[in-house]
N, C-alpha and C positions, 0 to 999 in steps of 0.2 A: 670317135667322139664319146660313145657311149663307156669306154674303158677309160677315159681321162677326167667324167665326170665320176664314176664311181670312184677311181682313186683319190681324187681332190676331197670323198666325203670318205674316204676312210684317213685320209691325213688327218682331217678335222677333227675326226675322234678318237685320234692319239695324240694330238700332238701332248695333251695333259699328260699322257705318260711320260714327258721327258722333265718334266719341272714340276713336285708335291712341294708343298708346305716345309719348311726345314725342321727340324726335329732336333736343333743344336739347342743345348742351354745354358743359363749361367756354371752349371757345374762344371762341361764341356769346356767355356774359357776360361775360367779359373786353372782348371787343368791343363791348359796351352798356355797360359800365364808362366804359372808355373815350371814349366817345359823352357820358358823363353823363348818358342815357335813366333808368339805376337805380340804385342808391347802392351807393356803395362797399364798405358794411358788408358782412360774410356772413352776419350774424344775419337781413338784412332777404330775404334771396333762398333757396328751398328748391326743389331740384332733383327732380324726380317720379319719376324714375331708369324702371322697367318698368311704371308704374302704367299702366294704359288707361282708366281713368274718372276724373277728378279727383276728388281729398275732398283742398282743401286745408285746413292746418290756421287755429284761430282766429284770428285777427287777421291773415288773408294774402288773398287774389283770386286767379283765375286769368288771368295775361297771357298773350299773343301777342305775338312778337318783330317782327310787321308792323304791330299797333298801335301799337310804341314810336316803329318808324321814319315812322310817319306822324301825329306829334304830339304822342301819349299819354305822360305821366310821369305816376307818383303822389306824393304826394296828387292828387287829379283835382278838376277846375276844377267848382266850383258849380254850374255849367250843364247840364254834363252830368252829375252825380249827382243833379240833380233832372228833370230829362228822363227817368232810366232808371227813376226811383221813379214818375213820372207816369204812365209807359208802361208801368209794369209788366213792366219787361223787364231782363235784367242786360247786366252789360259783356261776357261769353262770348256773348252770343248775334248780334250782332252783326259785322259785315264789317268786311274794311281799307278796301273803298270808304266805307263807313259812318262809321267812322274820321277819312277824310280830310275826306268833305263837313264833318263837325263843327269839324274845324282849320279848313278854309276858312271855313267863317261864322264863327266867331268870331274871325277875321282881320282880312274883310271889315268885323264891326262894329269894332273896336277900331281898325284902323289907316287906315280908309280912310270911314267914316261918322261917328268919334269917338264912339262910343254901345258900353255893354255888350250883351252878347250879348243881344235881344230876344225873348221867346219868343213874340212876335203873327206878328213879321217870319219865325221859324222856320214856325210855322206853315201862316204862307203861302205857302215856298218848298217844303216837305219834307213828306212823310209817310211813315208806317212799315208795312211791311206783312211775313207771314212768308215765306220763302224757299221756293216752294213746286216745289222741282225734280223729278225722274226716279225719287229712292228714297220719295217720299212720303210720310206723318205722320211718320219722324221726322227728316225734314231740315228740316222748318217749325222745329224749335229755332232754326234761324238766321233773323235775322231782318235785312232791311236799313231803311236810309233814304233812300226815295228821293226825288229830286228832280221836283216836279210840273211848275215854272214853269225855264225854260230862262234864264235870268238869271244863272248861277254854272256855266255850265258847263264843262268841265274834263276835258280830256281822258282820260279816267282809263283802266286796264287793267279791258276786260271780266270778268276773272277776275284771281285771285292764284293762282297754281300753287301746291299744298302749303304754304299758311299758317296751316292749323290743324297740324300736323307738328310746331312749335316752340312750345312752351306752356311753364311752366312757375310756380313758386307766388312771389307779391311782397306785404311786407309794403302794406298799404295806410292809411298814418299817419293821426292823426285831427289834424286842424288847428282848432286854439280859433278861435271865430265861424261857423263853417260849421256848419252843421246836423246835419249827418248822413255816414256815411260810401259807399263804394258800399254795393250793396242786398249782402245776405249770397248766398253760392254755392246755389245751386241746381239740380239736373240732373234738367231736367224735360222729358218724352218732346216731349210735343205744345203749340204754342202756340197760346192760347186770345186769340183779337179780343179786344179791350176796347173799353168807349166811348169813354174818350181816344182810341184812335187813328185817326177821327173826325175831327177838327182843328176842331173846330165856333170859326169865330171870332163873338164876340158883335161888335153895331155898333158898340162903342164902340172895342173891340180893333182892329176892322177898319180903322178910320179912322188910328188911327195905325200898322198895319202896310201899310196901301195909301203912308200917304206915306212911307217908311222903301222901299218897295221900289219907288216912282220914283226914290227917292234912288241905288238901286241899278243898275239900268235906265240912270240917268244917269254913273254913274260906268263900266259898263261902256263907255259911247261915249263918254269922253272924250276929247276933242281931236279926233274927225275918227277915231279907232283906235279898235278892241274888243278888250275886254280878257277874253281866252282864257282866264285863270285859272291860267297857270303864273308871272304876275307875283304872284299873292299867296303861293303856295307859295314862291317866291323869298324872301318879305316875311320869316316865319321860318324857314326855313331859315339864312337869309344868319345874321338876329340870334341864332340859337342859340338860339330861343325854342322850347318845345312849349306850344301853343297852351292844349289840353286840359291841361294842369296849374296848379296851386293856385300863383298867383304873388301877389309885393307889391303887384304896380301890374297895371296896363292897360298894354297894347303901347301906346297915345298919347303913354305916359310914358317910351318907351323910351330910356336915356341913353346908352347906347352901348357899347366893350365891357368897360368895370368894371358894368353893371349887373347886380343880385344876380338880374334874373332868366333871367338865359345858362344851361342845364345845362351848356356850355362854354367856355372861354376863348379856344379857337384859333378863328379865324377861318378860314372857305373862299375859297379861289380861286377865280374867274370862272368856272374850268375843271370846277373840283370841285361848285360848284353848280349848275351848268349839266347836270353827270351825275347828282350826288342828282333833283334834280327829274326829268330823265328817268326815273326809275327810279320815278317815281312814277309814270307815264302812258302810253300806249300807243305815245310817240314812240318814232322811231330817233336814231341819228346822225347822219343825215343832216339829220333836219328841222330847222328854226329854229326853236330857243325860246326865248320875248321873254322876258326876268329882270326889266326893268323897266318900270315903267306911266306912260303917260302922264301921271298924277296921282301926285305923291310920296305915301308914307305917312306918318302922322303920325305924328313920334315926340316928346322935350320942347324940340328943338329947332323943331321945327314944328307948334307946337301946334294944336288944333282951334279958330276961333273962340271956340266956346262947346258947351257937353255940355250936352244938353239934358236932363232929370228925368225920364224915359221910365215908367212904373207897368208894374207885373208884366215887369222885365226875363227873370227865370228863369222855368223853371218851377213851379208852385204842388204842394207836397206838404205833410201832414200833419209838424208841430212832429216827431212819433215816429218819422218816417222810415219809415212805411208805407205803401205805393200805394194810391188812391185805390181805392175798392169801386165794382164795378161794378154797375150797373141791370137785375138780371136781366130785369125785363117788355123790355129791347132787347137782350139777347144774342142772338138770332139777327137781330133785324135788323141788329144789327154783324156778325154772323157773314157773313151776306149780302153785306153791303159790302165785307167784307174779301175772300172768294172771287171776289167783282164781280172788284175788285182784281186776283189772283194769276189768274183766269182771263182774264184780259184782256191778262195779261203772257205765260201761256205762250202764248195762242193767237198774238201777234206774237214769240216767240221761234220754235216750231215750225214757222210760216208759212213758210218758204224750206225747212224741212229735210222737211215731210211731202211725201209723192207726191201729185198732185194726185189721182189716182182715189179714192186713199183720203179723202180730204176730200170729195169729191162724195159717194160714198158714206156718208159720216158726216152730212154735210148735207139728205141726200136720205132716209135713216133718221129720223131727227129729226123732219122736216116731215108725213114720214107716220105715226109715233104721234101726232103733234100731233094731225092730223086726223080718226085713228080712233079718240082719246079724247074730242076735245073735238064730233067726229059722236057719243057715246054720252052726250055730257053734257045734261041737261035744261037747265042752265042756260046754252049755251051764247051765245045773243043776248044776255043778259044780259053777260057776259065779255065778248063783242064791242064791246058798248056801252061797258062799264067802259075800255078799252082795257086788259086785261090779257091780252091774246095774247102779246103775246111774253115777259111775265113767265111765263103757262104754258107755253109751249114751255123756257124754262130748266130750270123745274120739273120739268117730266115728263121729261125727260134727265137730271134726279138721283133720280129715281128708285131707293129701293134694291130694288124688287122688279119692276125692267124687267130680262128677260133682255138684252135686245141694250144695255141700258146697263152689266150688268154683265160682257159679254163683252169688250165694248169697253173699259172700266175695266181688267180682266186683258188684256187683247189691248196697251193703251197702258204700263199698267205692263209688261209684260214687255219690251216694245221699248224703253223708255227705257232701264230696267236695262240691256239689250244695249248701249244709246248710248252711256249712262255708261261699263260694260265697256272699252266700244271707246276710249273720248275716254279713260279710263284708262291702255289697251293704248298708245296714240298718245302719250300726255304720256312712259310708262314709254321707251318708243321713241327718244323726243325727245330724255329725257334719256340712256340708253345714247350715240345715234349722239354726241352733244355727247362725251362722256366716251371714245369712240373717238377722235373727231376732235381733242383735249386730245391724247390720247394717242399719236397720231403724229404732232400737231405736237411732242408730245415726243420722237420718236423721232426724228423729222425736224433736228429742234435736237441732239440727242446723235450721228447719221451728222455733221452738218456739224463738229460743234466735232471728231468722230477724223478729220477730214478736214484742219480745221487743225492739227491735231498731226500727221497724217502729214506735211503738206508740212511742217511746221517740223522734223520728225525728219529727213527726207530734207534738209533745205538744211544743217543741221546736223551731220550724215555726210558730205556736199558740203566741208563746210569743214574737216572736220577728216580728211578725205583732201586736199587741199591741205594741208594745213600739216603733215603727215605728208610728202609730197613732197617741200615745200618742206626738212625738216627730213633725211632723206634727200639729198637732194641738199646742202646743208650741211655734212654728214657725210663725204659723198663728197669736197668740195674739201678738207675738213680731213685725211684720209686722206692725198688727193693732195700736198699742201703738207708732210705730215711726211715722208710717202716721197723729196721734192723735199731737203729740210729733212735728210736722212739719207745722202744721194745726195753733197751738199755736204762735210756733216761728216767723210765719211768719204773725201774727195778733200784736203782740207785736211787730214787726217791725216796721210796718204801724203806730200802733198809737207812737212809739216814733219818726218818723219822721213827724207825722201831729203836734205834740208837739214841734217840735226842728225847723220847715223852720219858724213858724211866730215869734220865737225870734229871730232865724239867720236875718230875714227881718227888724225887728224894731232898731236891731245891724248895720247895713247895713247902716237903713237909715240917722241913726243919727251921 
């Protein structure tokens, strides 16, 4: 009791970590305006302004500015509105890596296998599990998809720095023939395993998701090359397509750039797409990244052979647009599967970062309640026999009334928190020193340009003390020439009147 109430008051005091104030602004959609990510109207866009928990209003969703730029427009593509209603999970709860893997398959099927998005083929590349990081139940709201089978791989960014920061509310249109819209908002603490997410494929499913993903298998090693997965991001990018949105046609059909399904008209530069896609991936600048594939993609100038009639391409939801009800007599054997899951992930995240002593000791703790329970247990030859020792060793480590598993629980969550803290502290750091270093490159740029204006002031005072000189001395000859000029005049006086009195006199006398 005492460990269910401490945990309910550490929920309490995160749960504010999953939802801050949005940080989107007018400049932000002006710039996805312009993008063609969201429509132009302003009835369809509603800005959250200091809200910190969404409630957006009816007929709106809540988007992320990293989903837009990684595929996402709305109306949203059939595919994924029935995948989120199957899965029981909404558009918010979800990653930009999450995000992208869904552009890429449904890339992959449409431009490069000619077939609709497949959901045997989904299946059996992806599965969903919750985000089970360092603040605990309530960061499980997020949830990713991840990739099981290494066939679509893709260099992707371990993390998005601050992409829950930019949210904000998007009408979400209903489009005639589609079933259903996304699932309605919900803001719901803790995510509960479902059966679906499972992937259970029956035989019949399996037969044609097994040949669909040699198909895949094959098309990665085309020609003698492997195909990294920055050539299919290329594929829309380049055509201005988002993959994830409610389009006329299939990418197969694509006609080029009058076609109605572009959310833009200007086309990228080699240069310009070659930096979007960067910015999708953990590359630099420095690295090579290949923009085209061995294998062109199909568009209606190269068509597909033949599209084959694939059954159950989406995924299967109820006519009403309700997620499928789950099987209580298996919710904790899903529940099971899915901690399988999430415990399997952080033990290969932690592994590099814990101290080995601590691990041996957490190893060495374990093996000995194993031993001093299942030494107390009557049944324990029996267990032995069963082969469920190492199911009870898991068991008995989740214990909720093992002290050493619940110290160790407060001892791991507190550390983490520190972790997070720190990898907080660092990011917050990361971004300061960046915003320093802008800033005396700025400074740096504003010394150089008063430096070209000093020397252009000084060559400029240069010249116009010469021509001051020069204008001076100009002066000075002209001076000289009138004094010359006056010197003259006044000697040519003299002798015309020493000329002119002895005739006026000889005039005179006679």
């Amino acid at each position: 009791m005492g460990k269910k109430k401490s945990a309910g008051t550490s929920d309490a005091a995160k749960v504010s970590r999953d939802w801050s104030a949005s940080a989107i602004s007018n400049r932000d959609i002006n710039k996805l305006r312009s993008l063609g990510f969201i429509s132009a109207s302003e009835e369809d866009i509603r800005l959250p302004g200091a809200v910190t928990r969404p409630k957006p209003p009816k007929g709106f969703t809540v988007m992320f500015v990293a989903f837009l730029f990684r595929g996402l427009s709305l109306p949203a593509h059939e595919f994924l509105r029935s995948l989120l209603f199957f899965y029981g999970i909404q558009l918010w709860q979800l990653t930009p890596n999450s995000i992208l893997h869904l552009s890429i398959f449904i890339t992959v099927c449409e431009t490069f296998l000619g077939i609709d998005p497949h959901w045997g083929l989904w299946r059996k590349i992806f599965y969903v599990k919750r985000h089970n990081d360092s603040n605990g139940p309530p960061r499980r709201r997020w949830r990713w998809l991840c990739c099981q089978a290494g066939d679509l791989d893709y260099p992707m960014k371990e993390s998005v720095q601050g992409w829950r920061n930019k949210w904000f509310y998007l009408r979400d249109p209903a489009v005639s023939g589609q079933r259903s819209n996304l699932p309605p908002f919900e803001d719901k603490l803790v995510a509960k395993p479902k059966k679906s997410w499972q992937n259970a494929l029956s035989p019949e499913e399996r037969v044609i998701a097994d040949k669909l993903f040699d198909q895949v298998v094959a098309l990665k090693n085309t020609g003698g090359l492997t195909m990294c997965g920055t050539e299919v991001v290329s594929v829309f990018l380049q055509r201005r397509v988002q993959p994830l949105m409610s389009r006329p046609h299939q990418l197969w059909l694509y006609t080029g750039k009058d076609d109605e399904s572009r959310v833009s008209s200007a086309d990228l530069s080699a240069e310009d797409l070659r930096d979007e896609v960067r910015r999708l991936t953990c590359l630099s600048a420095k690295d090579n990244i290949v923009l085209t594939s061995a294998r062109p993609p199909y568009d209606s100038q190269h068509l597909p052979t033949e599209v084959p009639a694939l059954a159950q391409c989406y995924p299967p939801i109820l006519e009403s647009g309700v997620e499928p009800e789950d099987d209580d007599d298996n919710s904790e054997e899903t529940e099971d599967a899915q901690r399988t899951l999430e415990d399997s992930d952080v033990r290969e995240e932690e592994a590099t970062e814990d101290d080995a002593f601590l691990r041996s000791r957490r190893r060495k703790q374990i093996n000995e309640d194993f031993i001093t329970t299942a030494e107390s247990s009557p049944n324990r030859h029996d267990n032995d026999a069963a082969g469920a020792a190492p199911l009870m060793r898991v068991n008995l480590a989740r214990q909720a009334d093992d002290p050493w598993y619940i110290a160790y629980q407060d001892e791991s969550t507190q550390w983490c928190s520190q972790r997070m803290d720190l990898e907080e502290k660092v990011a917050n750091l990361g971004d300061e020193l960046a915003r320093k270093n802008l800033m005396i490159f700025e400074l740096k740029r504003i010394v150089e340009e008063e430096k070209k204006n000093s020397e252009l002031i000084r060559k400029e005072k240069l010249r116009v003390e010469t021509d001051l000189a020069v204008f001076d001395q100009v002066v000075e000859n002209l001076e000289h020439e009138l004094k010359v000029m006056g010197e003259e005049k006044s000697r040519f006086i003299c002798a015309v009147l020493l000329g002119v009195i002895p005739v006026l006199a000889v005039m005179w006398f006679w």
